[in-house]
VEXRO-375411 format. One record per residue (C-alpha): x negated, y, z; residue number from 1; residue in one letter. Coordinates in steps of 0.1 Angstrom, whole numbers, plus 5000, padded with zeros to 4 digits. Example, Ala and Ser with C-alpha at 12.3 -4.5 7.8 and 13.67 -1.06 7.14 Angstrom:
<xx->4877; yy->4955; zz->5078; i->1; aa->A>
<xx->4863; yy->4989; zz->5071; i->2; aa->S>
***
This chain:
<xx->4868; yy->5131; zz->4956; i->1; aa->X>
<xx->4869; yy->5115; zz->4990; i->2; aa->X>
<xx->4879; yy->5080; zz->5000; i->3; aa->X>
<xx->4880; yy->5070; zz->4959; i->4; aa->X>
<xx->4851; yy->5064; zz->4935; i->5; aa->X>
<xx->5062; yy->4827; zz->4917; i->6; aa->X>
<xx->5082; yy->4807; zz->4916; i->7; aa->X>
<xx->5103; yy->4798; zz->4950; i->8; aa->X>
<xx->5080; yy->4765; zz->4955; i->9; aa->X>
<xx->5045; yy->4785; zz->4956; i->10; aa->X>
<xx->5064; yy->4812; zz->4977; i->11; aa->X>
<xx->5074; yy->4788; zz->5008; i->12; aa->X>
<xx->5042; yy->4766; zz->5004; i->13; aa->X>
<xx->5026; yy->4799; zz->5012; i->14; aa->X>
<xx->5048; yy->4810; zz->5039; i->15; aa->X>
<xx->5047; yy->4778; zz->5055; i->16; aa->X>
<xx->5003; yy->4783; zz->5050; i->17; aa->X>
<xx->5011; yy->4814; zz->5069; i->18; aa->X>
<xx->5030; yy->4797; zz->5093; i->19; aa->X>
<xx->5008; yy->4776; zz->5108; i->20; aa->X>
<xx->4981; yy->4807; zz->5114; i->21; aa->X>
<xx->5008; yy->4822; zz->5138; i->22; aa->X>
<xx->5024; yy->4841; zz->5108; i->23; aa->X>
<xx->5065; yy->4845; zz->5109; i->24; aa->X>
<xx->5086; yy->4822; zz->5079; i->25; aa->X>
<xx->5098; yy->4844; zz->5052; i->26; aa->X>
<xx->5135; yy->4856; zz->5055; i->27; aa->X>
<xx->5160; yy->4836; zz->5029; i->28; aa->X>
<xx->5160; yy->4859; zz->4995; i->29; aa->X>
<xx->5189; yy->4882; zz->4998; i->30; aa->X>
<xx->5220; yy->4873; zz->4976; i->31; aa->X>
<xx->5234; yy->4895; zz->4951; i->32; aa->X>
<xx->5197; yy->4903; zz->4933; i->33; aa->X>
<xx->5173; yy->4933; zz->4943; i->34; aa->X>
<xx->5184; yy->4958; zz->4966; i->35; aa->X>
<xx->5179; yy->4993; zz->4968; i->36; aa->X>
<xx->5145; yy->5006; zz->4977; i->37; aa->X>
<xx->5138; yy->5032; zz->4999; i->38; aa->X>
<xx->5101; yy->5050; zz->5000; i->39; aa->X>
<xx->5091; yy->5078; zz->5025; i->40; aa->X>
<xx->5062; yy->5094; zz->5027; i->41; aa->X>
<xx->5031; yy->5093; zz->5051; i->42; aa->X>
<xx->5002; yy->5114; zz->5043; i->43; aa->X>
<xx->4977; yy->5105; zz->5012; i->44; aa->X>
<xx->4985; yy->5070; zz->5000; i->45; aa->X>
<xx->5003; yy->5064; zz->5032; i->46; aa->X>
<xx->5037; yy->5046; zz->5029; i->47; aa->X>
<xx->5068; yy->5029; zz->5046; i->48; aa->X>
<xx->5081; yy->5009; zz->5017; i->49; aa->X>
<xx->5119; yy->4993; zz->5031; i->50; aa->X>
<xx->5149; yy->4968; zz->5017; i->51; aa->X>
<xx->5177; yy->4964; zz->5037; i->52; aa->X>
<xx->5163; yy->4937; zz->5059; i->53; aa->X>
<xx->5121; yy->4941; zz->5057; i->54; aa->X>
<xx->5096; yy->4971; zz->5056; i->55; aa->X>
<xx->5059; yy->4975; zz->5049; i->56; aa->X>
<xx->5033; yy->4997; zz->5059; i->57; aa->X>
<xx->5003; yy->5006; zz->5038; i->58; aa->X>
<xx->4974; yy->5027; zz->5044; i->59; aa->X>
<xx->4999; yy->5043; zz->5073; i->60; aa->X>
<xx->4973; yy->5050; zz->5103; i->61; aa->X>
<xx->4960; yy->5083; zz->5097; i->62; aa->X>
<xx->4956; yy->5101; zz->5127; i->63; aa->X>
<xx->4929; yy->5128; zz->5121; i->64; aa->X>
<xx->4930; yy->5148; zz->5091; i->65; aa->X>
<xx->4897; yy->5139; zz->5066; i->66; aa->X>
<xx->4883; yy->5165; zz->5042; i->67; aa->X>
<xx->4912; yy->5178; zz->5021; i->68; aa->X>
<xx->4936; yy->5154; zz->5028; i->69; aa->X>
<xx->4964; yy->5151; zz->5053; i->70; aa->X>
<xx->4971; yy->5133; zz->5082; i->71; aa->X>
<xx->5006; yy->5113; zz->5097; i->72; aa->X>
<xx->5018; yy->5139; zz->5122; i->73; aa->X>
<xx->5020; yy->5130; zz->5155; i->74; aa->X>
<xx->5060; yy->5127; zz->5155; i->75; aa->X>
<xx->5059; yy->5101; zz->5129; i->76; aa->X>
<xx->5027; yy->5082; zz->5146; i->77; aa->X>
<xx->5049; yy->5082; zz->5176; i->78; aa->X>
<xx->5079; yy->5073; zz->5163; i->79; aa->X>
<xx->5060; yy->5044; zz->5148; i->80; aa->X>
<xx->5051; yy->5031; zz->5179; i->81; aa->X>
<xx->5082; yy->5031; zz->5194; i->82; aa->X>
<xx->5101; yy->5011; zz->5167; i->83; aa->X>
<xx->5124; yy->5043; zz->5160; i->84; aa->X>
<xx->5141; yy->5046; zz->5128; i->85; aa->X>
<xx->5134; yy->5040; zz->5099; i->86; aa->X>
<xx->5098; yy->5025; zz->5114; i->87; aa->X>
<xx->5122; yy->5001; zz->5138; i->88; aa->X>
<xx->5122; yy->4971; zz->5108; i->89; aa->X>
<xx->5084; yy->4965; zz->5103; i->90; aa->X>
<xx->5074; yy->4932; zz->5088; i->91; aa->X>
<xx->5036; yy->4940; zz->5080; i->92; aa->X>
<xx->5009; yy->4964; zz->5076; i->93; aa->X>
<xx->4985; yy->4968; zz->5048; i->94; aa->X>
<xx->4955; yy->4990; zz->5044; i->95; aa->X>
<xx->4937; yy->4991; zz->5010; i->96; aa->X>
<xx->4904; yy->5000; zz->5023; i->97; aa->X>
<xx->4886; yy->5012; zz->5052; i->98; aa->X>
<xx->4881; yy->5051; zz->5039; i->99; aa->X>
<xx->4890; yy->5074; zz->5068; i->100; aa->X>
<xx->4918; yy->5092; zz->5046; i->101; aa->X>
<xx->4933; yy->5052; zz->5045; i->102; aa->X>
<xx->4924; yy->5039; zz->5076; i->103; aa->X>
<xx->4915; yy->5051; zz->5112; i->104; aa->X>
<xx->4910; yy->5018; zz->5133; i->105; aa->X>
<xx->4923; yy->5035; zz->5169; i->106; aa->X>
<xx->4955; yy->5046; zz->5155; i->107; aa->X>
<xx->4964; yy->5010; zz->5138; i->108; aa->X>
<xx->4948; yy->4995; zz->5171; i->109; aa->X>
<xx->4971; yy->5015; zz->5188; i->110; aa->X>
<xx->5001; yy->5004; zz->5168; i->111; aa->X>
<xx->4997; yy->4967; zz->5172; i->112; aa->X>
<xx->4989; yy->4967; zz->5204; i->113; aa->X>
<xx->5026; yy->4987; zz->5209; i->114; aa->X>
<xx->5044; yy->4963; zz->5177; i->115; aa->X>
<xx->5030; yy->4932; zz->5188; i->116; aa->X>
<xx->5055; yy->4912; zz->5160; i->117; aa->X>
<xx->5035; yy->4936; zz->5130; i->118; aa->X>
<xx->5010; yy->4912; zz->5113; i->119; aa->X>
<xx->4978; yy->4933; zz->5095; i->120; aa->X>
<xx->4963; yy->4919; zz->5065; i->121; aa->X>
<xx->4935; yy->4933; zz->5047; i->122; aa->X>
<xx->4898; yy->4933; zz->5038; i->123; aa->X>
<xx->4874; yy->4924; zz->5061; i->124; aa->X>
<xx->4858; yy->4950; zz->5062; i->125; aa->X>
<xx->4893; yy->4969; zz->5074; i->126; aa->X>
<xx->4899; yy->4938; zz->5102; i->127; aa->X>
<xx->4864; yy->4941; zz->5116; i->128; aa->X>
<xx->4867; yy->4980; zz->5122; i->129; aa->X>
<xx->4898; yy->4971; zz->5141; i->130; aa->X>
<xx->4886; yy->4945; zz->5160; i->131; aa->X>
<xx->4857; yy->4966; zz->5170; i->132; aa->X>
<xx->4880; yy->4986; zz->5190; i->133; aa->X>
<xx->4902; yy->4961; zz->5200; i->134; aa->X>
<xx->4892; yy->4929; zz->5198; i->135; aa->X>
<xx->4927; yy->4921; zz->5212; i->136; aa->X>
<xx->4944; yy->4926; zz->5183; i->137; aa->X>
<xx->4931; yy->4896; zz->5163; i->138; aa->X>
<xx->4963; yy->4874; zz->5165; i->139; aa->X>
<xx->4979; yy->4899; zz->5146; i->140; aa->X>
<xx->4955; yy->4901; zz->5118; i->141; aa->X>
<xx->4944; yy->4883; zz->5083; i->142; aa->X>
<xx->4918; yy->4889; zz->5062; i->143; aa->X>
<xx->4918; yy->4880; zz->5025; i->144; aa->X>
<xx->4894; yy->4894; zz->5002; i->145; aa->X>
<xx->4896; yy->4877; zz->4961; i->146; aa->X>
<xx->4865; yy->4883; zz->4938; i->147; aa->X>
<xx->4863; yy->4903; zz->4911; i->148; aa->X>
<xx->4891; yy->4905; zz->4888; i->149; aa->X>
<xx->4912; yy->4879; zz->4911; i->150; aa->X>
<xx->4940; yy->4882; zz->4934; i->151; aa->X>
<xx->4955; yy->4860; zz->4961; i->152; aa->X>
<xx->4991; yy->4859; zz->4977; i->153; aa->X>
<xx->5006; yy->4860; zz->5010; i->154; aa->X>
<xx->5039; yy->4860; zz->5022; i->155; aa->X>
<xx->5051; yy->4874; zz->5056; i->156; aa->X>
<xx->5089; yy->4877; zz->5069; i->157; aa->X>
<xx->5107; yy->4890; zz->5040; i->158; aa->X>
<xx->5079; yy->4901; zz->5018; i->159; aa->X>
<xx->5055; yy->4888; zz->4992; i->160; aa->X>
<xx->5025; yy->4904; zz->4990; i->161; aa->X>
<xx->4998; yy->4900; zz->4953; i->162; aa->X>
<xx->4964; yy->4913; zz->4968; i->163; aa->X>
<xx->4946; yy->4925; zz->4939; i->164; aa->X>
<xx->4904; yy->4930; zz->4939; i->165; aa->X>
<xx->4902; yy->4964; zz->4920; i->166; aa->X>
<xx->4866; yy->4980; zz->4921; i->167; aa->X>
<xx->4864; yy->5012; zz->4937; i->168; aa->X>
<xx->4841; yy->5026; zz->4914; i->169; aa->X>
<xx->4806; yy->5024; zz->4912; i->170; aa->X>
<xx->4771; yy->5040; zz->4931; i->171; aa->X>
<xx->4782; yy->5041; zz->4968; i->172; aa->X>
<xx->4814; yy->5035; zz->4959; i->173; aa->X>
<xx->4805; yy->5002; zz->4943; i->174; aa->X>
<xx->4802; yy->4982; zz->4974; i->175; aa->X>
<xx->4841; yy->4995; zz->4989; i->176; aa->X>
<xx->4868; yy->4963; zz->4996; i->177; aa->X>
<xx->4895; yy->4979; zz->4975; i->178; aa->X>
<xx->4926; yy->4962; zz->4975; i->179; aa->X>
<xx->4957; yy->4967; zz->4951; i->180; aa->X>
<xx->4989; yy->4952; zz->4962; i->181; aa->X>
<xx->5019; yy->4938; zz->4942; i->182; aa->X>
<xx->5046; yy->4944; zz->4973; i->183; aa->X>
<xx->5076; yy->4919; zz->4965; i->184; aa->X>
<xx->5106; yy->4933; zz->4990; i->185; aa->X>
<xx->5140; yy->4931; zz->4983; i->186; aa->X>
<xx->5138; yy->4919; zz->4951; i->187; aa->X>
<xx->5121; yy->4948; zz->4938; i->188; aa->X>
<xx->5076; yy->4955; zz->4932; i->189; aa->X>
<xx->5055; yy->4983; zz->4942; i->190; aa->X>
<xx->5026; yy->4983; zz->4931; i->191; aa->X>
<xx->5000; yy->5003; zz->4954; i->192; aa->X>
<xx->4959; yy->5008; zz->4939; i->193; aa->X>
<xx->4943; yy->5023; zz->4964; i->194; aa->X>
<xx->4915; yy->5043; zz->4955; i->195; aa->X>
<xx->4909; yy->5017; zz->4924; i->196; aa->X>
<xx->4884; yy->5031; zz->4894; i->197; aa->X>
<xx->4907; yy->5045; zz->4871; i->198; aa->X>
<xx->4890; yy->5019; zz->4838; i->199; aa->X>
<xx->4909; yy->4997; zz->4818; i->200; aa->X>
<xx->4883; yy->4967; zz->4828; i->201; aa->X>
<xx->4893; yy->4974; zz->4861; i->202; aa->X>
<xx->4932; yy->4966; zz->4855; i->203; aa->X>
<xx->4928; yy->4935; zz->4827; i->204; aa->X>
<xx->4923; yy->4907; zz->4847; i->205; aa->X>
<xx->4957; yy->4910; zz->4859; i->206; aa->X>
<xx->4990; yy->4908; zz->4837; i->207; aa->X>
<xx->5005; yy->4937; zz->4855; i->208; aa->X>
<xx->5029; yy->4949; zz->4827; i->209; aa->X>
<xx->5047; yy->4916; zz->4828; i->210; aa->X>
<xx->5056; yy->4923; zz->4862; i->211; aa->X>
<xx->5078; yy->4943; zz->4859; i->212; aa->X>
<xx->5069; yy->4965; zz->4888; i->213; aa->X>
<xx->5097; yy->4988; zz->4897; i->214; aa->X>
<xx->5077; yy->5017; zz->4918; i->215; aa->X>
<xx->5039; yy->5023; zz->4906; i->216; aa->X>
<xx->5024; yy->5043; zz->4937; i->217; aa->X>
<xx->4990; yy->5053; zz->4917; i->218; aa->X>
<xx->4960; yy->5084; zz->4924; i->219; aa->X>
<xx->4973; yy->5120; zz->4909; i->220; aa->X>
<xx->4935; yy->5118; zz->4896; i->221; aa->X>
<xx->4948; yy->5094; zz->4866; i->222; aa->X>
<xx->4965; yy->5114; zz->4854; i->223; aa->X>
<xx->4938; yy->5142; zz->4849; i->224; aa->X>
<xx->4921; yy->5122; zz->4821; i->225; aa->X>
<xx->4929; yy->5107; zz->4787; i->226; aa->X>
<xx->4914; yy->5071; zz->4805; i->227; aa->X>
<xx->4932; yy->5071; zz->4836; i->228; aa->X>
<xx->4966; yy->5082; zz->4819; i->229; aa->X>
<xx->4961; yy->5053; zz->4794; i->230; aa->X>
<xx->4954; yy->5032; zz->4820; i->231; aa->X>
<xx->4988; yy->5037; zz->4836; i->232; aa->X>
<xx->5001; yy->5034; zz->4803; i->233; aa->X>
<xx->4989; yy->5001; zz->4792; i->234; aa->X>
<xx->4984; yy->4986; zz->4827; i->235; aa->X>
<xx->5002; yy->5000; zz->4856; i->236; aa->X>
<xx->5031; yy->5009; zz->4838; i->237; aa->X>
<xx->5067; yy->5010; zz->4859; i->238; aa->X>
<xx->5098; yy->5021; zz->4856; i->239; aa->X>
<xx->5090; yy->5049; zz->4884; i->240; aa->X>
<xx->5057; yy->5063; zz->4888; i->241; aa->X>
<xx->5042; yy->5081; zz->4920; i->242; aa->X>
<xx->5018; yy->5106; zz->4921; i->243; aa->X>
<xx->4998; yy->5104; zz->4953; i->244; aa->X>
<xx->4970; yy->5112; zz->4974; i->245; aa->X>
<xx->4975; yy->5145; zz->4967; i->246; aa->X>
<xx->4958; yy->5174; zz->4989; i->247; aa->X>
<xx->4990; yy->5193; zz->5007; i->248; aa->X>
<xx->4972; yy->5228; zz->4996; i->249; aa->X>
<xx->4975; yy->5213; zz->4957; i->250; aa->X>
<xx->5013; yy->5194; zz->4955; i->251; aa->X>
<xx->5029; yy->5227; zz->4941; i->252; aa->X>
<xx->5003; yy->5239; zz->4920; i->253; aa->X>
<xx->5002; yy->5197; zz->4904; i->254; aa->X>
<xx->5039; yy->5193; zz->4903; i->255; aa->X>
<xx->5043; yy->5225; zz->4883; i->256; aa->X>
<xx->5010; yy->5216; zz->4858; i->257; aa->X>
<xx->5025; yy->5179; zz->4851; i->258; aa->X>
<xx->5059; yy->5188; zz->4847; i->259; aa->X>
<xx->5058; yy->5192; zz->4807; i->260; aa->X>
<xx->5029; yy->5166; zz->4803; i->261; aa->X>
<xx->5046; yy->5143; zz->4824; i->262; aa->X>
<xx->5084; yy->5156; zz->4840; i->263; aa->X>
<xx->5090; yy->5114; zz->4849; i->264; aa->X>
<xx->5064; yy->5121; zz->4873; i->265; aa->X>
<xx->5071; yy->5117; zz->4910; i->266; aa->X>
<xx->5056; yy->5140; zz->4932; i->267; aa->X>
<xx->5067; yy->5136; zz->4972; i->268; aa->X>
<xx->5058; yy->5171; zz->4988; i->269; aa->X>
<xx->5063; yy->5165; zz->5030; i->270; aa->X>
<xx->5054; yy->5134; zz->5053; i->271; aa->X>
<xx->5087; yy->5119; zz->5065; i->272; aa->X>
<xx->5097; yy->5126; zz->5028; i->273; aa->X>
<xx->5120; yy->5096; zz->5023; i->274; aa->X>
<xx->5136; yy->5086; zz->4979; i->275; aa->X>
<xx->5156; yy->5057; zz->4971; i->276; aa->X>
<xx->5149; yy->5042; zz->4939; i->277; aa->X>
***
């Protein structure tokens, strides 16, 4: 398969780390607890994830199609650009890792250069493909890469952001940035793997399960094996669970296979696909 293998005091000593590096304070926390959360659909592991005030962008610039998998159609790259809704309340960008079917470094040059108030923040290896083609875009970006088994946290207007080092896999695959993501918005978590090896060493390191993560966005490819299934089980466990990075020829033909093994099981079928949890 391609592409694969806090308290309040920490938060605003962050944000105010952030700060200084050109990044915007975090919004006040919204009053009343978490709000509703509202997902749509990109292409592959592609995502706007919105609250009522903040959104988040992962793994969204996907121009070309690669292999199998899909890309963002033009009408949604475009409306991207131009702020339109729901793209008009864009706080960040994320990428989890510089495969083609994640990350095409024109199409998010082409972004930033259009959103100049988007921040990026990803591996190196993601910022540095970027900045190849437009070196005039590093204001904008971050890097942040923890080792093995560690994460590190950043905060950005109204959203927190747990950058997780999950392994890609191993072989050629072994030497991949692959970043998870804990996405705090609204008062509610996504959780977002990437192309992460689907092994329970991969996932221990981080108490995940006592995060309570509301929306697990995590590889349809778990869920073909007794492992990866027990991964999500015991690790990556949420309250809703995503399939994604599914091949547009093969959503039907998964949705209808999982739906006795696993009918909780959320399959989106069409980019610009939008569910509120």
């Amino acid at each position: 398969m391609s592409g694969r293998g806090r308290g309040p005091s920490g938060r605003w000593a962050l944000a105010a780390a952030l700060s200084l590096a050109g990044f915007p304070p975090p919004a006040a926390p919204a009053a009343g607890g978490p709000e509703q959360l509202e997902i749509t659909y990109l292409a592959n592991e592609g995502f706007l994830i919105r609250s009522a005030e903040s959104g988040v962008l992962i793994d969204a610039f996907v121009r070309e199609p690669y292999l199998e998998y899909a890309a963002v159609p033009p009408e949604i790259l475009d409306s991207m650009l131009t702020a339109g809704a729901p793209y008009d309340r864009i706080d960040l960008a994320l990428v989890s890792h510089v495969h083609r079917d994640h990350f095409q470094a024109s199409e998010a040059a082409r972004f930033l250069a259009a959103r100049k108030k988007v921040r990026l923040i990803s591996s190196p290896d993601v910022v540095e493909a970027l900045l190849d083609v437009d070196a005039g875009r590093k204001p904008q970006t971050a890097t942040v890469l923890p080792g093995d088994g560690e994460s590190i946290t950043r905060v950005a207007g109204g959203v927190r952001v747990e950058f997780l080092r999950l392994s890609h896999g191993t072989g050629r695959h072994a030497t991949v940035q692959n970043l998870g993501h804990v996405i705090e918005i609204g008062g509610r978590r996504v959780l977002h793997v990437g192309d992460a090896q689907d092994t329970a060493s991969n996932f221990a390191p981080f108490n995940l399960r006592g995060q309570n993560i509301d929306v697990a966005l995590i590889p349809y490819w778990y869920f073909m094996s007794e492992e990866g299934s027990r991964v999500v089980e015991e690790h990556a466990k949420a309250a809703v669970t995503v399939a994604v990075h599914v091949p547009p020829g093969e959503v039907d033909d998964l949705a209808r296979r999982f739906q006795q093994a696993a009918p909780e099981l959320v399959f989106f079928r069409k980019a610009g696909e939008t569910r509120r949890f």
